[in-house]
C-alpha positions as CSV (number, residue, x, y, z in Angstrom):
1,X,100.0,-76.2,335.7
2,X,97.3,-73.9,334.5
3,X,96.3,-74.1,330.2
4,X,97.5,-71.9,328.5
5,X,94.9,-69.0,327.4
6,X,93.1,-69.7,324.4
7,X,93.7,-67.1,321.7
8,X,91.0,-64.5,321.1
9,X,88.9,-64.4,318.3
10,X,90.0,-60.5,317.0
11,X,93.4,-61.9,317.9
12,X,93.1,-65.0,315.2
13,X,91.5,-62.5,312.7
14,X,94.3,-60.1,313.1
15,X,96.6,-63.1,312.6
16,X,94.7,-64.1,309.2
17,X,95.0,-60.9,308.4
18,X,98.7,-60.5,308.4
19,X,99.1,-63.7,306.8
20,X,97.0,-62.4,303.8
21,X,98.4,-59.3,303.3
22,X,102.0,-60.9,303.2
23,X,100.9,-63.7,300.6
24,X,99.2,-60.8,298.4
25,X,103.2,-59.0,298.2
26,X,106.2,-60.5,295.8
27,X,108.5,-62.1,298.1
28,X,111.6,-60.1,299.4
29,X,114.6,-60.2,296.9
30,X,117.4,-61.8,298.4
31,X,119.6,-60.7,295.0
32,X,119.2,-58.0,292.6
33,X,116.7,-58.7,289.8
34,X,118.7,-60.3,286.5
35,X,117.9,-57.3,284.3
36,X,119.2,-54.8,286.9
37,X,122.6,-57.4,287.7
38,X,123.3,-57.1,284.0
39,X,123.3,-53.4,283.8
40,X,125.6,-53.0,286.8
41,X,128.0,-55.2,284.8
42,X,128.3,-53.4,281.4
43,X,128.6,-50.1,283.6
44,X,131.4,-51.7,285.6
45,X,130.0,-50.9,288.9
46,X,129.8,-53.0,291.6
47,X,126.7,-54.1,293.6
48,X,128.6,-53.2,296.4
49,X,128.7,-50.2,295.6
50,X,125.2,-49.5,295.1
51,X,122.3,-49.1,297.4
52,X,118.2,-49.8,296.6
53,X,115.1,-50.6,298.0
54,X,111.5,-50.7,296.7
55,X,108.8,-50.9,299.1
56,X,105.2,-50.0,299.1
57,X,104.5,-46.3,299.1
58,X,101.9,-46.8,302.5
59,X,104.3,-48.4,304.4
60,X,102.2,-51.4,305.6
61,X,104.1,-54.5,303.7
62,X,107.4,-55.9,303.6
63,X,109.7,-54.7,300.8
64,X,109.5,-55.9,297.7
65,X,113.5,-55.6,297.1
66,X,116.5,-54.0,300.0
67,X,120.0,-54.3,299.1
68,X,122.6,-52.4,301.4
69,X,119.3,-50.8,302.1
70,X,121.1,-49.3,305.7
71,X,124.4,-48.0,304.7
72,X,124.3,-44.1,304.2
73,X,125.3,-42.6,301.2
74,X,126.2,-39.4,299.2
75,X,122.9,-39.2,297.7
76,X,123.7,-36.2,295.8
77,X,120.7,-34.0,293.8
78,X,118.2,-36.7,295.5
79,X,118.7,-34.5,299.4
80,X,116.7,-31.9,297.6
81,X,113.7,-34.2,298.4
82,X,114.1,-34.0,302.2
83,X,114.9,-30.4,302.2
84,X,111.5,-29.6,299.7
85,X,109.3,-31.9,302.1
86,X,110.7,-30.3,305.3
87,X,109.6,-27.3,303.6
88,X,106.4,-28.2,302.7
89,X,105.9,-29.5,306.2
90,X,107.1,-26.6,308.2
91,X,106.4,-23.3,306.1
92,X,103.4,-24.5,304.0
93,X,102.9,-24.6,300.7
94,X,101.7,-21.5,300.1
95,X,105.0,-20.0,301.8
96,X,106.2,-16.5,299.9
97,X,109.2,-14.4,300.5
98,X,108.8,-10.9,300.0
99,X,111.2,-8.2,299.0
100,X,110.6,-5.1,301.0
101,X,111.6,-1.7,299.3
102,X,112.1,1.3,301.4
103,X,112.6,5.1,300.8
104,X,113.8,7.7,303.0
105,X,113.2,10.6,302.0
106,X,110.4,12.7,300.0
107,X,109.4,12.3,296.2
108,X,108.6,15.6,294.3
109,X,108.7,16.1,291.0
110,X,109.5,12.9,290.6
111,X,113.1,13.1,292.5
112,X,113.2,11.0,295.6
113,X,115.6,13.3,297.7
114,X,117.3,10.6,299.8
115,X,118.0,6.6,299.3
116,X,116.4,3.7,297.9
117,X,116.5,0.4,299.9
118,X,115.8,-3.0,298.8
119,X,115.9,-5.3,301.3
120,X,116.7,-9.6,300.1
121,X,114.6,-12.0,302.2
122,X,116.5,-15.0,300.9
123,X,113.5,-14.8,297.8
124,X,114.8,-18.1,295.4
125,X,113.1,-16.4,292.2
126,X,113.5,-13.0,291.8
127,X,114.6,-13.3,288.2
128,X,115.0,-10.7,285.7
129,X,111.6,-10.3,284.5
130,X,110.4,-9.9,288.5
131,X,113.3,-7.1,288.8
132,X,112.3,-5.9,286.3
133,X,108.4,-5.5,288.2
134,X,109.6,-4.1,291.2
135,X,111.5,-1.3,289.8
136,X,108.6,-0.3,288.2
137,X,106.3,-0.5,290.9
138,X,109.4,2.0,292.3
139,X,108.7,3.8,289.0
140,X,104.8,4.2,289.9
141,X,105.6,5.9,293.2
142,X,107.0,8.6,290.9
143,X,110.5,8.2,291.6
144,X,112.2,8.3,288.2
145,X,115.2,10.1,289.7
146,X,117.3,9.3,292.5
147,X,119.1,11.9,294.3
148,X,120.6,9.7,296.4
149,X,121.8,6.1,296.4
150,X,120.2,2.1,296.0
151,X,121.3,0.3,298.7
152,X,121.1,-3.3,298.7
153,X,120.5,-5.2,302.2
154,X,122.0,-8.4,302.4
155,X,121.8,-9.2,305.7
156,X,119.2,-11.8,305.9
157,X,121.3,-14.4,305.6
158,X,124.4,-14.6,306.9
159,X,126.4,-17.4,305.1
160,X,130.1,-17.4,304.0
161,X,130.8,-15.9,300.4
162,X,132.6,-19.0,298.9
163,X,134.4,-19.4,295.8
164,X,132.3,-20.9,293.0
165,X,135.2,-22.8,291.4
166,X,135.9,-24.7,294.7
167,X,133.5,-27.6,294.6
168,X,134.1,-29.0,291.1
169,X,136.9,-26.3,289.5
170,X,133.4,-25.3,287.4
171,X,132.8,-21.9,288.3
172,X,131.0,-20.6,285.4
173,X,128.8,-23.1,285.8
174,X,125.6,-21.4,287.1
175,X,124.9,-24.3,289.0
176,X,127.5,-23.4,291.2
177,X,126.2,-20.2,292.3
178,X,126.3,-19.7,296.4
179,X,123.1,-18.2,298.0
180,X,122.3,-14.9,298.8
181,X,119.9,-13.0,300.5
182,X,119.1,-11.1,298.0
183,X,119.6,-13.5,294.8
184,X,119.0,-11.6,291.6
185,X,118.7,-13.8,288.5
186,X,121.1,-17.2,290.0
187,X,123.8,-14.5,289.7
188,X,123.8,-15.5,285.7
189,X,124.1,-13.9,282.6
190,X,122.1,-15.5,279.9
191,X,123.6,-14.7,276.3
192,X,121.9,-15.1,272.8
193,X,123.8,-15.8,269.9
194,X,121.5,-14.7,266.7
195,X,123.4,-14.6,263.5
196,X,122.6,-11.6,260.8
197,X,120.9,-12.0,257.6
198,X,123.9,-10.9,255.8
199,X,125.8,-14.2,257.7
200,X,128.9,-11.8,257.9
201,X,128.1,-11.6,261.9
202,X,125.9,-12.5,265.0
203,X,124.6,-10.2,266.9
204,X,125.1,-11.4,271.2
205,X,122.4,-10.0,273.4
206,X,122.9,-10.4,277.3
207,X,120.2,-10.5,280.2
208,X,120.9,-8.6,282.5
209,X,122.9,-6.1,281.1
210,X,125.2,-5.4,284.0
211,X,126.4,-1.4,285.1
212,X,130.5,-1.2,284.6
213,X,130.8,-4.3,282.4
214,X,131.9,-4.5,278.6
215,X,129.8,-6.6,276.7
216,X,131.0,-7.5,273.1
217,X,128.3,-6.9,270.8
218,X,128.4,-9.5,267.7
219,X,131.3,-12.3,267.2
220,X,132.0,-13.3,263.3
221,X,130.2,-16.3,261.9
222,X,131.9,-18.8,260.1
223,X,130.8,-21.7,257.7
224,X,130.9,-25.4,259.1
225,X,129.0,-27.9,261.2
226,X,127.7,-26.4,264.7
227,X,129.5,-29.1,266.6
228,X,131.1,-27.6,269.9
229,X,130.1,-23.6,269.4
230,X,131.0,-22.4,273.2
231,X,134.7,-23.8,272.4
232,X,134.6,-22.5,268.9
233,X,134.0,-18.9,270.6
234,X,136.8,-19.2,272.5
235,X,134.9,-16.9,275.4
236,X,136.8,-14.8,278.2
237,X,134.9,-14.5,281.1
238,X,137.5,-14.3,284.1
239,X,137.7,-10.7,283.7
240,X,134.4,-9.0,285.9
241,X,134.9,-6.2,283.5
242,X,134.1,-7.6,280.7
243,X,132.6,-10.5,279.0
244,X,133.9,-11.3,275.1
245,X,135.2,-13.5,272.8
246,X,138.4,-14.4,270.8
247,X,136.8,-17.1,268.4
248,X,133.9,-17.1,265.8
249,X,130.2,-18.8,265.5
250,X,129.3,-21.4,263.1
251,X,126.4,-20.0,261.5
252,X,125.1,-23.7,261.2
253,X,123.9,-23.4,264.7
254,X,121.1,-20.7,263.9
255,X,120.0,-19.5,267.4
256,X,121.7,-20.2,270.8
257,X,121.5,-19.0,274.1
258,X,124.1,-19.9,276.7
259,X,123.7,-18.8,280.6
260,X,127.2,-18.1,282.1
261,X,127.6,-17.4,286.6
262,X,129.2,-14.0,286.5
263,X,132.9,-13.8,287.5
264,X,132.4,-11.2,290.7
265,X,129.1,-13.7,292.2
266,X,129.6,-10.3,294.9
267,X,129.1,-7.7,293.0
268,X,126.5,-9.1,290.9
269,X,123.4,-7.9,292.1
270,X,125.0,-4.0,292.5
271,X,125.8,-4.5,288.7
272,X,122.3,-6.1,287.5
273,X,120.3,-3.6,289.9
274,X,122.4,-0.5,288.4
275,X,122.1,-1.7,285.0
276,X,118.2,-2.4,285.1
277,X,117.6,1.3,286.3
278,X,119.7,2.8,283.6
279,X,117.7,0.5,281.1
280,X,114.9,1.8,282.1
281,X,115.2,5.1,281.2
282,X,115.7,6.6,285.4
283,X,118.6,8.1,286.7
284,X,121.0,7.8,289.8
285,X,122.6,10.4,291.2
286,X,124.6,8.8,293.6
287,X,125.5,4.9,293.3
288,X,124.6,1.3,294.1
289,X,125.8,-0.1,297.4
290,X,125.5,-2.7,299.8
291,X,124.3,-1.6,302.9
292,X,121.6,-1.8,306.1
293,X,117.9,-0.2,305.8
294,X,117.6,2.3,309.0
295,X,116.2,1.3,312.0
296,X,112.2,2.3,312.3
297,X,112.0,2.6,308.4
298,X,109.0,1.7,306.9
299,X,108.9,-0.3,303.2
300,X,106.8,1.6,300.8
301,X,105.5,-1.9,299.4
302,X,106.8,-5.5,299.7
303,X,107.4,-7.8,296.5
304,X,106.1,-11.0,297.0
305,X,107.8,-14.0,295.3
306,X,105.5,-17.2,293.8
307,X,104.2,-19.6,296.3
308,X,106.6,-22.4,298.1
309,X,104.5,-25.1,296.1
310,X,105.9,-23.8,292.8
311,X,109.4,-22.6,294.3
312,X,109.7,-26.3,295.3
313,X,108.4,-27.4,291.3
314,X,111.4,-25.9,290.3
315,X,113.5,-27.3,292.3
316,X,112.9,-30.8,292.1
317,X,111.9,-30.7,288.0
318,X,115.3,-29.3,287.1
319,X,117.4,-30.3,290.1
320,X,118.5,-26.4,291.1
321,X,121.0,-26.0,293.7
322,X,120.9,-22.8,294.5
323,X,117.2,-22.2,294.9
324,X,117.6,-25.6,297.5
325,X,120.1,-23.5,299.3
326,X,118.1,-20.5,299.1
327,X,115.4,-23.0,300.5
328,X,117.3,-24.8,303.3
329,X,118.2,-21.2,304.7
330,X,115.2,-19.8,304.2
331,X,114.6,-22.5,307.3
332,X,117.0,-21.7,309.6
333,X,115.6,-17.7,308.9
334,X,112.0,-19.0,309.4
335,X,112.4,-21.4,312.4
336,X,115.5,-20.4,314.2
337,X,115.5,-16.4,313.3
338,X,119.1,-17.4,311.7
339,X,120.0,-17.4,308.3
340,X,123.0,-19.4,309.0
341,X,123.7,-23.2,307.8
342,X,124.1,-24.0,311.1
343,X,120.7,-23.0,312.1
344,X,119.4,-25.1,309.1
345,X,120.6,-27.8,309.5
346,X,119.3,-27.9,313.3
347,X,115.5,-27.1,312.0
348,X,116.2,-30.0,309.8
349,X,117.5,-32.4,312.6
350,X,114.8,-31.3,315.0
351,X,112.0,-31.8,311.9
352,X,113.6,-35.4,311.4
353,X,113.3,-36.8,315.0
354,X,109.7,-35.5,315.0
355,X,108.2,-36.2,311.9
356,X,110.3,-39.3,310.6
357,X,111.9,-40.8,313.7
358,X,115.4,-42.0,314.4
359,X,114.8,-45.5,314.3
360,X,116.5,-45.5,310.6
361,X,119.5,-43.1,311.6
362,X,119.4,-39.5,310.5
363,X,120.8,-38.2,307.5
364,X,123.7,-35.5,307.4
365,X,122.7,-32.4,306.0
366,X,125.3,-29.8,304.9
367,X,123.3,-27.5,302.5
368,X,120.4,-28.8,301.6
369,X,121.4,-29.0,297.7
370,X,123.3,-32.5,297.2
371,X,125.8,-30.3,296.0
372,X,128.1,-31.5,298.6
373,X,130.6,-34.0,299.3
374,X,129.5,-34.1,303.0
375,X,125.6,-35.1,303.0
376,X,124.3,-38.8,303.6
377,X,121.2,-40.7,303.9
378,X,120.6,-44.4,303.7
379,X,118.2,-45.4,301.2
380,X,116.1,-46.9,304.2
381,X,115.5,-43.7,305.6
382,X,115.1,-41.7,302.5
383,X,112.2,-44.5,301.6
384,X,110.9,-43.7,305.5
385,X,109.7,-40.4,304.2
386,X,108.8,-40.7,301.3
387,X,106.2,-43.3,302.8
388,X,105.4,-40.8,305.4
389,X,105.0,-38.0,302.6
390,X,103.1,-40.0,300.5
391,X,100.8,-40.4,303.7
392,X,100.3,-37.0,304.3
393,X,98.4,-34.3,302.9
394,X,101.6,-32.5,301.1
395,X,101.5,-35.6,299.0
396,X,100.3,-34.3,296.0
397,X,102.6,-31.1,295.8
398,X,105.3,-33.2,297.0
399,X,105.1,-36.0,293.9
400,X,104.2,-33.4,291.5
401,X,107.3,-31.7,292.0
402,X,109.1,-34.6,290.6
403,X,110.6,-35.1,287.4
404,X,108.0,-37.2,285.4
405,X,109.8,-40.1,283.7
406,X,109.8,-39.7,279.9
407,X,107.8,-36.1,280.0
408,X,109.9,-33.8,281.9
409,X,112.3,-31.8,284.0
410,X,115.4,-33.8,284.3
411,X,113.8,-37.7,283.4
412,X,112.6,-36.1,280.2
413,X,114.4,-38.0,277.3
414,X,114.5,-41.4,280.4
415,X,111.8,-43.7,279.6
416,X,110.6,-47.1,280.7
417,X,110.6,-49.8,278.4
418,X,107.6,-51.3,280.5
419,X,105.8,-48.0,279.2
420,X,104.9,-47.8,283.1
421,X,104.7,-44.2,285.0
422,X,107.4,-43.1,287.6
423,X,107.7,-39.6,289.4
424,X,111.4,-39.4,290.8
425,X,114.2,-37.2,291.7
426,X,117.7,-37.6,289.6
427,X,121.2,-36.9,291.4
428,X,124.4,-36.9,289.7
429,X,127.6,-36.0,291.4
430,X,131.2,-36.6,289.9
431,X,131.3,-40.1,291.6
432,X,127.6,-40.3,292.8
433,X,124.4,-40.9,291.1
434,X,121.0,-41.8,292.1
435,X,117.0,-42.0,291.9
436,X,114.6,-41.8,294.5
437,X,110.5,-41.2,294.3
438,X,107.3,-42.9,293.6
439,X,106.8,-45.6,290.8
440,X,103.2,-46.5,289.4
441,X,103.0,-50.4,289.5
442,X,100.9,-52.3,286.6
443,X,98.9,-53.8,289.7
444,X,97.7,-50.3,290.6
445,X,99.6,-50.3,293.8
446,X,102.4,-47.6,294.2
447,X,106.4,-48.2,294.8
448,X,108.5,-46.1,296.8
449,X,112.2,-46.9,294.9
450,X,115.8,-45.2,296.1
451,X,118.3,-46.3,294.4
452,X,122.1,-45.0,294.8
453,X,125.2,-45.2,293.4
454,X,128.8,-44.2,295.2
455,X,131.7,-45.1,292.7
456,X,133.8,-43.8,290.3
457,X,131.4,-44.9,287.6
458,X,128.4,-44.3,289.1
459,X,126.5,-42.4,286.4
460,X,126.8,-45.1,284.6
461,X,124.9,-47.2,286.4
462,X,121.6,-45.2,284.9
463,X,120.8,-47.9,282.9
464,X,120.5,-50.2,285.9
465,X,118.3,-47.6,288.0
466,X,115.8,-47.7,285.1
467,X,115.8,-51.4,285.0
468,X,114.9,-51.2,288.6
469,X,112.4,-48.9,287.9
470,X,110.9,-50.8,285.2
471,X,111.1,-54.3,287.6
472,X,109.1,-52.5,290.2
473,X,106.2,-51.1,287.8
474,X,106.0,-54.6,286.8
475,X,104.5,-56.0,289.7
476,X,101.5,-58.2,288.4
């Protein structure tokens, strides 16, 4: 029987190698670290009912820690990182929408005889103050009356109006605002509560003021503690005709602002569009509509929104669903010439398989927010690319956009009692809560760390996420 063949030399170095590199990592955790254990316990929440893993960011050693590490979740707010990388990945992240605005007919005397169109490319931040720009701009083509109409072109996308109340019976909530081709300030009103020097009133200014609504001018202050001032206002906001209030103010509270979703989502942006124009001193002679821009029409400019790299910034900082939505769209428009969910969530599958691989199982996308009841990923996967992100040149625009723990966006009052540095995503659903980015170890090495929570209780298990995220920083 022929000797076996002796091992090569580059094979035995490979082999020391490997061996080195796995002495130089903490061993695998078979259990939970103590500190995290204990947390679980005083928020009542199972460990079965909670998934983690922290392993390193390159993707070349074992994990430090995987618990349930395979079992997909509801990860909530934390999807918005795999639809903000896809992004980054597929559009680039210097990525803008633009607004294209259209007139059809001649401009003398500064009458345009004919309509206005404005035409909604699915732009996620075309907020007041950038309405605001592009009616002027309209303004500096010498249109300061129109004899026709302003027709609004919604087309772009073509997703189901839904009721706002349906997902969590919160529909004033702005974050429950659906996505719309032509999204004009998240479909909110912002009001500011400023009480008078002669404390007999406060005077309640609204952006934007909105064409055929009733706005209540000043509510009556009352002495007292601040305490709960949106109850103590007792607000009616059901009616699309008008916004008011049935209570008082405490004048305690000094300046407040408070941003409300409108109660007609619909006819929001005829209401804002009509009510900027008036503002600003132009006339309409006929009305604001919904309807298509003409065949063969050319815009007379194009209003280009901030770049994808800051779009995404907002989105992960302050956890915004519908600017994801507006995002995960913006996809299916992009890639698949549909702005249909359905098409999304194909570019999405398709970018998956290519750029992370199946061998982890692919996540369920719905709508690309985490506001959904329907979306899972395992924390395996979700750890899969964030190692393949940190890899990649979108690295930096990717972990930037993340919440820094202890400084801002939605970790800003979380900090580490380590003192260490962590750049993650928050997610906080009704009966799911969660964490998922990059954690600076004390070594110098960095920690990819997902950790999710599916229960009844699950935002109470924050406490036990930190302590996670403190026992990974702690790695020396």
């Amino acid at each position: 029987m022929p000797a076996a063949p002796k091992p090569s030399a580059r094979r035995v170095l490979r082999l020391f190698s490997l061996l080195a590199a796995l002495a130089s990592v903490p061993a695998l955790a078979q259990n939970l670290p103590p500190e995290v254990e204990a947390a679980l316990a005083r928020a009542k929440v199972p460990r079965e009912a909670v998934t983690m893993l922290v392993a390193d960011a390159d993707g070349v050693r074992p994990p430090r820690l995987a618990w349930r590490s395979q079992v997909p979740v509801n990860p909530a707010s934390v999807m918005k990182l795999v639809t903000t990388y896809a992004a980054l990945d597929l559009l680039g992240p210097a990525f803008t929408w633009s607004t294209p605005v259209y007139a059809d007919g001649p401009v003398q005397g500064g009458v345009l005889a004919g309509n206005l169109y404005i035409k909604g490319q699915g732009d996620p931040k075309l907020v007041i103050e950038r309405l605001w720009l592009l009616l002027r701009r309209v303004q500096g083509l010498g249109i300061h009356t129109i004899r026709g109409d302003i027709v609004l072109d919604r087309s772009a996308f073509e997703a189901a109006e839904t009721d706002p109340s349906a997902f969590d019976g919160e529909g004033q909530r702005p974050y429950n605002a659906a996505p719309d081709a032509l999204l004009i300030n998240f479909r909110s009103v912002v009001m500011t509560f400023q009480p008078n020097r002669d404390g007999q009133a406060a005077q309640v200014s609204y952006e934007p003021a909105l064409s055929g609504v009733g706005m209540q001018a000043s509510v009556p202050l009352v002495p007292g503690e601040c305490g709960d001032w949106r109850a103590a206002l007792a607000p009616a906001f059901a009616d699309p005709a008008r916004i008011g209030f049935a209570g008082s103010y405490p004048a305690a509270c000094g300046e407040k602002s408070w941003a409300v979703a409108y109660a007609e989502p619909r006819s929001y942006a005829v209401r804002a569009v009509g009510g900027m124009w008036a503002e600003m001193g132009a006339k309409l002679q006929g009305q604001v509509r919904e309807g298509s821009v003409p065949a063969g029409l050319r815009p007379a400019f194009e209003a280009t929104s901030p770049p994808l790299a800051e779009v995404v910034r907002d989105i992960n900082k302050y956890s915004n669903n519908v600017m994801a939505q507006q995002l995960f769209l913006t996809l299916g428009l992009q890639q698949k010439r549909r702005g249909t969910p359905e098409a999304a969530r194909a570019v999405l599958r398709q970018w998956w398989n290519e750029r992370i691989g199946t061998g982890e199982g692919q996540p369920v996308f719905d709508n690309g927010s985490g506001l959904s009841r329907e979306e899972r990923i395992s924390a395996a996967a979700l750890a899969k690319m964030l190692q393949v992100a940190w890899r990649s040149p979108l690295m930096p625009e990717l972990a930037s956009s993340l919440p820094a723990m202890g400084v801002d966006g939605t970790l800003r009052k979380r900090t580490l009692r380590s003192g260490g540095a962590a750049h993650l995503k928050t997610g906080s659903l009704r009966d799911s809560a969660g964490i998922a980015g990059y954690v600076h170890g004390a070594s110098g090495r960095r920690w990819v760390v997902v950790a999710i929570a599916n229960h009844g209780s699950a935002n109470a298990a924050r406490p036990a996420f930190d302590a996670l995220v403190d026992w990974a920083a702690q790695d020396n």
